[in-house]
C-alpha positions as CSV (number, residue, x, y, z in Angstrom):
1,X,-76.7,21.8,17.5
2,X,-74.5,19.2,18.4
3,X,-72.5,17.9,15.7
4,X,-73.6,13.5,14.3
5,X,-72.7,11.2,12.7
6,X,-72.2,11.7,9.0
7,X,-71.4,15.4,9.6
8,X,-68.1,17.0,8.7
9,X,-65.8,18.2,11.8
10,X,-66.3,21.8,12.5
11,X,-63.4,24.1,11.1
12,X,-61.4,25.3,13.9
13,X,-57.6,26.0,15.2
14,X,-56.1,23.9,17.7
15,X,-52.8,23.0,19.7
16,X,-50.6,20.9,20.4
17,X,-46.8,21.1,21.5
18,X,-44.0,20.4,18.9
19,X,-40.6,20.3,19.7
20,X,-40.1,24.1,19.4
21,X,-42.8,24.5,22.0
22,X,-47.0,24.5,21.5
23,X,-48.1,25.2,17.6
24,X,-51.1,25.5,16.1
25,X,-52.9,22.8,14.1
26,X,-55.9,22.9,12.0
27,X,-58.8,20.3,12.1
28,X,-57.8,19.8,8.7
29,X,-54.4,18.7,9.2
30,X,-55.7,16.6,11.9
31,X,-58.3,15.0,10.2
32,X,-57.9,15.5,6.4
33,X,-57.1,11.9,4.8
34,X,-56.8,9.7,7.6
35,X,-59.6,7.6,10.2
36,X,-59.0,9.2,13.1
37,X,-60.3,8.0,16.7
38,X,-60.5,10.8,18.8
39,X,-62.0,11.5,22.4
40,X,-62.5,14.3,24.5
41,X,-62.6,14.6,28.2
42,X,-63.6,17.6,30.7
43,X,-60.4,18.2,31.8
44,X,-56.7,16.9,32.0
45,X,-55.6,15.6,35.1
46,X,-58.9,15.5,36.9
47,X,-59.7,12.1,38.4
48,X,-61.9,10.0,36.3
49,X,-59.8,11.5,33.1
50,X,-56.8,10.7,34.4
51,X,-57.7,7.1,36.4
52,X,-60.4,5.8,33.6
53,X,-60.6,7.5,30.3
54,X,-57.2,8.2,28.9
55,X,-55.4,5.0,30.5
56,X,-57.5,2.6,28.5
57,X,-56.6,4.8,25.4
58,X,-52.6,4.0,26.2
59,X,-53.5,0.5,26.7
60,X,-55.1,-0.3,23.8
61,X,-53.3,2.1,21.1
62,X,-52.0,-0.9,19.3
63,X,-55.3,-2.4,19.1
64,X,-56.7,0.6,17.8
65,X,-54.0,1.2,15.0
66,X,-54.4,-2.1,14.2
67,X,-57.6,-1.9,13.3
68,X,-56.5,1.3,10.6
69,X,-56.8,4.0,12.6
70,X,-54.1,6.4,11.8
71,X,-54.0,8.8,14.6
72,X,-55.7,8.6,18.2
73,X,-56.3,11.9,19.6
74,X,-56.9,13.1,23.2
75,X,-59.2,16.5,22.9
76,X,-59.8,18.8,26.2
77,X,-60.6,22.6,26.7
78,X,-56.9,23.1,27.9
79,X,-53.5,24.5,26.4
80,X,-50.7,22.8,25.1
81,X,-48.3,22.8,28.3
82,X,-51.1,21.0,30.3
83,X,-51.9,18.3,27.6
84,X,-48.2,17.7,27.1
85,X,-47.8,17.4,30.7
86,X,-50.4,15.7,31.2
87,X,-49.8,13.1,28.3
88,X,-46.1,13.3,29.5
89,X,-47.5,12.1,33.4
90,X,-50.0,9.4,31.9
91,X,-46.6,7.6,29.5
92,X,-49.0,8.4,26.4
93,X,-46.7,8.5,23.8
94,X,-48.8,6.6,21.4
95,X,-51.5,9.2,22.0
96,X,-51.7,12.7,20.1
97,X,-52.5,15.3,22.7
98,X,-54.6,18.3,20.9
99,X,-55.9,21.5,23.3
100,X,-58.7,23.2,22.7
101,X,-57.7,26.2,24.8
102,X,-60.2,28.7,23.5
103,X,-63.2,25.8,23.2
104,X,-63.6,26.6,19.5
105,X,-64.0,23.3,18.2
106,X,-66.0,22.3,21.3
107,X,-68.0,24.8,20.5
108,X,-68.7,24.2,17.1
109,X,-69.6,20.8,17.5
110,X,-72.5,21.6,20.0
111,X,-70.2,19.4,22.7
112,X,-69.5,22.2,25.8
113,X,-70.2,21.5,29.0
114,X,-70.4,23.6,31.7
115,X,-68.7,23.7,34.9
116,X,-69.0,27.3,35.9
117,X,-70.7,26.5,39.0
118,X,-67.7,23.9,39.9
119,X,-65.1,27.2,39.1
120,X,-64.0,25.0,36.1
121,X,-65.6,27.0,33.0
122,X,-66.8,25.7,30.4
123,X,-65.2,22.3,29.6
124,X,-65.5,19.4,26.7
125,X,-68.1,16.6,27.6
126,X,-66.5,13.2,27.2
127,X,-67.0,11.8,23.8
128,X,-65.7,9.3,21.3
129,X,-65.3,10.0,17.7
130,X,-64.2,8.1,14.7
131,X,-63.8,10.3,11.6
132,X,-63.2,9.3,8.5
133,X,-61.5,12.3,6.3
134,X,-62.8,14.9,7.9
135,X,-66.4,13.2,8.6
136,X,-68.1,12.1,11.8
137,X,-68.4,7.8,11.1
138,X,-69.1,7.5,15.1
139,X,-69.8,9.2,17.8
140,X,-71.2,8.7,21.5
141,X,-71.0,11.2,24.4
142,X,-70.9,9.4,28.0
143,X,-72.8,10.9,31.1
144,X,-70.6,13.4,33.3
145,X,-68.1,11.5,35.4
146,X,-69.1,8.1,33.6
147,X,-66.8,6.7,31.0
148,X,-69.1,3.9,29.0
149,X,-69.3,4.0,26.0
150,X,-66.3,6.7,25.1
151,X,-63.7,4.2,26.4
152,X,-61.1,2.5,25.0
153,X,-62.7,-0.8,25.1
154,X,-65.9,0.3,23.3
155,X,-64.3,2.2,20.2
156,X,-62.5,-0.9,19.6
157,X,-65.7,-3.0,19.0
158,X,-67.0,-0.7,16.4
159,X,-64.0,0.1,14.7
């Protein structure tokens, strides 16, 4: 069942890198007090992630803080090194890069997508998120290779 609006996130362990290399991170600490806009894409540094989804993200960070958000949060079924790389490549520094490396969380919140057939595995779809303390206050998931209404410029005119 794939996880709505008004729902809590789904209890699951994460990654990101930290200066003493990746570290783990719970959707607690990521969510847990704070509004939080986070989206999800199929995979880092494949095309229409890396020319249309996250750039608009990097653009309009201050937008998006400014509008209370305390944390914005890039989400794919990869590990650490490739986020951090990836987020390293794409000058997202305003932009908390969170793996998913074992799909747990994906998984949990009904959002997998699967690109066996394209020797990929099973991947995120591409979604936006707001969450509010740990609960779902938005949420739309775009079409593969389309990036409509999980875009930058469309979390910023529900926020």
């Amino acid at each position: 069942m794939t996880i709505k609006v008004g729902d809590k996130v789904p209890s699951a362990g994460l990654a990101h890198m930290t200066e003493n290399g990746p570290g783990g991170l719970s959707s607690q600490d990521l969510f847990g007090g704070k509004k939080v806009v986070m989206f999800a894409v199929p995979g880092a540094f494949t095309p229409t992630c890396s020319a249309a989804h996250l750039p608009g993200f990097v653009a309009n960070a201050d937008k998006i803080k400014a509008k209370g958000v305390d944390d914005i949060v890039c989400l794919s079924v990869n590990d650490a090194f490739v986020m951090d790389a990836w987020g390293k490549a794409q000058n997202a520094d305003a932009i908390h890069m969170v793996a998913d490396g074992n799909g747990e969380f994906t998984r949990e919140a009904g959002l997998e997508l699967d690109l066996v057939s394209l020797g990929l595995g099973v991947r995120s779809q591409r979604y936006v998120m707001v969450v509010e303390d740990g609960v779902v206050t938005h949420l739309h998931v775009d079409q593969p290779a389309k990036v409509e209404e999980s875009g930058a410029e469309s979390v910023l005119n529900v926020l």
